[in-house]
C-alpha positions as CSV (number, residue, x, y, z in Angstrom):
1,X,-81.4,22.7,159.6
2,X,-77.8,23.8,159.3
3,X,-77.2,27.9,160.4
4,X,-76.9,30.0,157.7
5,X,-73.8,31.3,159.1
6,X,-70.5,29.3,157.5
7,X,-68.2,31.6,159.2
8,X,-68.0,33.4,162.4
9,X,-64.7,35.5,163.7
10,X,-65.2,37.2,167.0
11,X,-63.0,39.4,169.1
12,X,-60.4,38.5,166.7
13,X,-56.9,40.3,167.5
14,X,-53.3,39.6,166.6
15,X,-50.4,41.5,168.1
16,X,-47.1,42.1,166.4
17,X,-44.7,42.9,169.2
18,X,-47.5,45.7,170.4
19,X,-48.7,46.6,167.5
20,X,-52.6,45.0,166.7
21,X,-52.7,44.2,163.1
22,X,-56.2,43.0,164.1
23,X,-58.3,44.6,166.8
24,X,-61.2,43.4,168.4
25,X,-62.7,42.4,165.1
26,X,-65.9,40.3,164.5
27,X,-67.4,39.1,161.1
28,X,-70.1,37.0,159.9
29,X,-70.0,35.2,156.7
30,X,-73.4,33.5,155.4
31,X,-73.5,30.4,153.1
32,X,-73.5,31.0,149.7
33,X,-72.5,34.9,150.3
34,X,-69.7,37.0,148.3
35,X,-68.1,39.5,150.9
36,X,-65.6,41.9,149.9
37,X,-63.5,43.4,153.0
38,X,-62.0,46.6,151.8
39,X,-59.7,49.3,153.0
40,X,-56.2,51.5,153.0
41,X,-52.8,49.5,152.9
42,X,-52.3,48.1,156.7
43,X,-55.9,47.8,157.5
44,X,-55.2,44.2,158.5
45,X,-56.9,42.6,155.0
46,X,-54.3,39.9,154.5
47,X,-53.6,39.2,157.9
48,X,-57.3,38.8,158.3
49,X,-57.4,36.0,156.1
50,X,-53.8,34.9,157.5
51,X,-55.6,34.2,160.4
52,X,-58.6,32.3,159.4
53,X,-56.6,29.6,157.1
54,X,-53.8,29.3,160.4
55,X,-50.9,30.9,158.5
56,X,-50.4,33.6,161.4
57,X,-51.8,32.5,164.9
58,X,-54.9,34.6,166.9
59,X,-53.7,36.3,169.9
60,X,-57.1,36.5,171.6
61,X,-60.6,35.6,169.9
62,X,-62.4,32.8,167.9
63,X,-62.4,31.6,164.4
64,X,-65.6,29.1,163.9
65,X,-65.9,28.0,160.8
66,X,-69.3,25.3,160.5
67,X,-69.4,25.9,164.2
68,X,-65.5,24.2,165.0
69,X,-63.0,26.6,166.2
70,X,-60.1,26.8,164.1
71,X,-57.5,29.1,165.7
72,X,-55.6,25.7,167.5
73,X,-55.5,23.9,163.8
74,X,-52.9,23.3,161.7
75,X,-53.3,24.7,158.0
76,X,-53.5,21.4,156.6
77,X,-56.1,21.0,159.0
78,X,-58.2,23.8,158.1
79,X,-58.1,22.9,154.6
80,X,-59.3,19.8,154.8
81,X,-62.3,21.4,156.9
82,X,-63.4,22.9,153.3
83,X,-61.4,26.6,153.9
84,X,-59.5,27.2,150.6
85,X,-56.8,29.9,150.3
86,X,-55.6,32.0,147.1
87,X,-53.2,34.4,147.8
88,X,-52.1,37.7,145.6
89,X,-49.4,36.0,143.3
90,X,-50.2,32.9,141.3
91,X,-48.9,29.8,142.9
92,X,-49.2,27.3,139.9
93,X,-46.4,24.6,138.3
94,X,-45.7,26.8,135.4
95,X,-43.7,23.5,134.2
96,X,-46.9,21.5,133.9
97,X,-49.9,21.4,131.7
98,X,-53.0,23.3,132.7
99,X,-55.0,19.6,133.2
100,X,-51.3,18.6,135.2
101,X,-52.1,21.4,137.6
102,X,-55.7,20.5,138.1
103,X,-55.0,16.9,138.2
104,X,-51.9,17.2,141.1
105,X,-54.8,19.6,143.3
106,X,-57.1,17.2,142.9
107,X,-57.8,15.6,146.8
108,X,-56.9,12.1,145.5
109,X,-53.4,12.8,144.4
110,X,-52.6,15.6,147.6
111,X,-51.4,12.9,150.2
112,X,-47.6,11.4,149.4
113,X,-49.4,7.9,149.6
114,X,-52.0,9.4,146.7
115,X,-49.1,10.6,144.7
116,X,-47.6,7.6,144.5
117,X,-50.6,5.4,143.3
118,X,-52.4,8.5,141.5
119,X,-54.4,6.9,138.1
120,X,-55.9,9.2,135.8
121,X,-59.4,7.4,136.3
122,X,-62.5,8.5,134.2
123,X,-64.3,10.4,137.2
124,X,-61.0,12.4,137.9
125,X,-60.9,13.3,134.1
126,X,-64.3,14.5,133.7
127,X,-63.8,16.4,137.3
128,X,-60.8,17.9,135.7
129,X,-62.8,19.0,132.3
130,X,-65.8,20.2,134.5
131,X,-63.1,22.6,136.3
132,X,-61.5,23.8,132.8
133,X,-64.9,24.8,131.5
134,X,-65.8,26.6,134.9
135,X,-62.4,28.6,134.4
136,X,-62.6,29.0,131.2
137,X,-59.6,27.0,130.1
138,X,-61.5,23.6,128.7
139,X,-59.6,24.7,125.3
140,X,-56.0,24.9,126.8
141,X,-55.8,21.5,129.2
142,X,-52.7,20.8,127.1
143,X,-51.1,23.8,127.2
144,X,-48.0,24.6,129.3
145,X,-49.2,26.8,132.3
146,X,-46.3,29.1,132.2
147,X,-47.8,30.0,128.8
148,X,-50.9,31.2,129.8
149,X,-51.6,35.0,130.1
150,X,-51.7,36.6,133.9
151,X,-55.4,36.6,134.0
152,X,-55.6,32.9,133.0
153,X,-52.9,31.8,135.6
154,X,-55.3,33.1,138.2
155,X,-58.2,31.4,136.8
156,X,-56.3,28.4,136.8
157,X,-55.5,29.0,140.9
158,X,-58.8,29.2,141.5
159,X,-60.0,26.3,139.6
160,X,-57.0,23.9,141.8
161,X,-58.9,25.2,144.5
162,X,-62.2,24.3,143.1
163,X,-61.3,20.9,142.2
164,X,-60.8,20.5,145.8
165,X,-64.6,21.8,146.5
166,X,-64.2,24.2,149.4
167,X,-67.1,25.3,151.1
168,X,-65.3,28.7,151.7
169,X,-62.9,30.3,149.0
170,X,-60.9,33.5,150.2
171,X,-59.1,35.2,147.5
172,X,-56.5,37.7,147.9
173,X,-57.3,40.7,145.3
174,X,-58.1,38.0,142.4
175,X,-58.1,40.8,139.2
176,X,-55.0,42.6,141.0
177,X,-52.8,42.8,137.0
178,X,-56.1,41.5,134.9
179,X,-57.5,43.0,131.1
180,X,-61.2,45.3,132.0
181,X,-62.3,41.3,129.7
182,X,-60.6,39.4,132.1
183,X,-62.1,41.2,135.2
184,X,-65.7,40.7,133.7
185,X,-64.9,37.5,133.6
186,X,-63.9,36.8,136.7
187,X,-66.8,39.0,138.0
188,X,-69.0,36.6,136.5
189,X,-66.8,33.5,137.5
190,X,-67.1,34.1,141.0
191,X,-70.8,34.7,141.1
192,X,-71.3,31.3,139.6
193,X,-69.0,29.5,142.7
194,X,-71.2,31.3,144.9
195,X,-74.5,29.3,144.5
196,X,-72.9,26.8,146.5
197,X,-70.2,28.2,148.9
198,X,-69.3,31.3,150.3
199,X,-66.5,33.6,149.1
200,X,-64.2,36.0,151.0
201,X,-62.6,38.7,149.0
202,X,-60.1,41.2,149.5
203,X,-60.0,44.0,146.7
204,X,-59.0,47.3,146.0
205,X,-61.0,47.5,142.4
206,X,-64.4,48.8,143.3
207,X,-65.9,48.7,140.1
208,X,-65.2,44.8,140.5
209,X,-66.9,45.2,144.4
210,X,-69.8,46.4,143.1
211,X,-69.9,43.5,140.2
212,X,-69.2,41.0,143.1
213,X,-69.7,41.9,146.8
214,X,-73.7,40.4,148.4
215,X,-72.1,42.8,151.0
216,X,-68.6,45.1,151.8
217,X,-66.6,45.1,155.1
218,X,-64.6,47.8,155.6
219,X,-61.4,47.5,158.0
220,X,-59.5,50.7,159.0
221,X,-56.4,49.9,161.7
222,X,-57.4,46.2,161.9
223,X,-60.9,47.3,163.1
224,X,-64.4,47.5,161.7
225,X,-64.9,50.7,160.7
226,X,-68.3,49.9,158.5
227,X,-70.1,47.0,156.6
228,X,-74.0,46.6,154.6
229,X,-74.4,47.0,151.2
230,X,-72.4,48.9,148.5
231,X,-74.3,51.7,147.7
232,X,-74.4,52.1,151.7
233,X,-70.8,52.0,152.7
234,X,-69.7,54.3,149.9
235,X,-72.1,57.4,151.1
236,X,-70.5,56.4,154.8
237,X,-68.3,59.2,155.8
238,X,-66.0,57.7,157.6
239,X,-65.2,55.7,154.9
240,X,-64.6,58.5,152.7
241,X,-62.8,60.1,155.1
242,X,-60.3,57.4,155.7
243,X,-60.3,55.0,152.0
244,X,-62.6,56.2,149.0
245,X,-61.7,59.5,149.4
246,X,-58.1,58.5,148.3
């Protein structure tokens, strides 16, 4: 039987000439779980999750993801582990159609040799329609991307990440810019991906948290300062002391 734990960071820290973004910090993600790390501007949120998809390197600690140490892996190589990455601004091909984008993420046509022989086959089509419908978009396949509202271009992300069926999704405030409709829906979107793979969140929203989060981390000065259950960490006074109180 496989561990129920996907993810495991210990005695994670990153120095910036001195300064530790990350200190000393250990988390452990479940299978199947929404987390949502919270906490003030320079708490080390981003570069948390800078670290665990090899964007910014670990300057002591371990990153085991599925039980295989990731901190001396390339990117590319941690995505092809099953780690995918969104990040706060939309990184689509406005250019393209909405079925374009999803076709182009699609792990078939990723590689320059799968570009080059990339055929629209029947299973990629239906994988491509399956996506849409998951993100809401089965109705605009042919439209433009660029055309598409804010809230949509982020559905879109995530469903080019989808398409490549990551067994861990980590999204950089996802409803950062969205309608109150928009943020329901995406609410709802991500508790459907989560019956079968976990999802790392960072988010400043906590009426979304509370829509969202199977449990909250809290990070003050690239440490841990708390972590359980919602209801828990917001009557934690440090916490109010340091984020909710602001």
């Amino acid at each position: 039987m496989s561990s129920p734990i996907l993810l495991a960071v210990e005695d994670l820290t990153v120095s910036f000439d001195g300064f530790k973004a990350v200190d000393g910090l250990s988390l452990y993600l479940e299978r199947n779980e929404v987390r949502v790390v919270i906490g003030p501007n320079g708490a080390g949120k981003t570069t948390l999750l800078d670290l665990i998809c090899g964007k910014t390197r670990a300057t002591d600690g371990s990153i085991k993801f599925k039980d295989q140490e990731l901190t001396k892996m390339a990117e590319h190589q941690i995505v092809h582990k099953g780690v995918g990455r969104k990040f706060q601004t939309p990184s689509i091909y406005e250019n393209l159609t909405v079925a374009q984008n999803l076709e182009l993420s699609y792990p078939a046509g990723r590689t320059v040799f799968g570009s080059l022989f990339f055929r629209r086959t029947a299973a990629i089509q239906k994988r491509v329609q399956e996506i849409a419908e998951e993100i809401y978009l089965d109705e605009d396949l042919d439209k433009s991307a660029g055309l598409l509202s804010h809230g949509q271009k982020q559905w879109l992300e995530i469903g080019m990440l989808l398409i490549q069926d990551p067994e861990l999704l980590m999204l950089d405030e996802p409803v950062a810019g969205m309608s109150v409709v928009e943020r329901e829906r995406t609410a709802a979107l991500l508790r459907k991906i989560s019956n079968n793979r976990s999802v790392l969140v960072i988010e400043h929203d906590m009426d979304f948290v509370k829509d969202i989060a199977h449990k909250v981390t809290v990070l003050h000065q690239g440490k841990l300062l708390a972590e359980g259950k919602m209801e828990d960490v917001q009557k934690n006074e440090r916490v109010i002391e340091v984020y909710l109180g602001h």
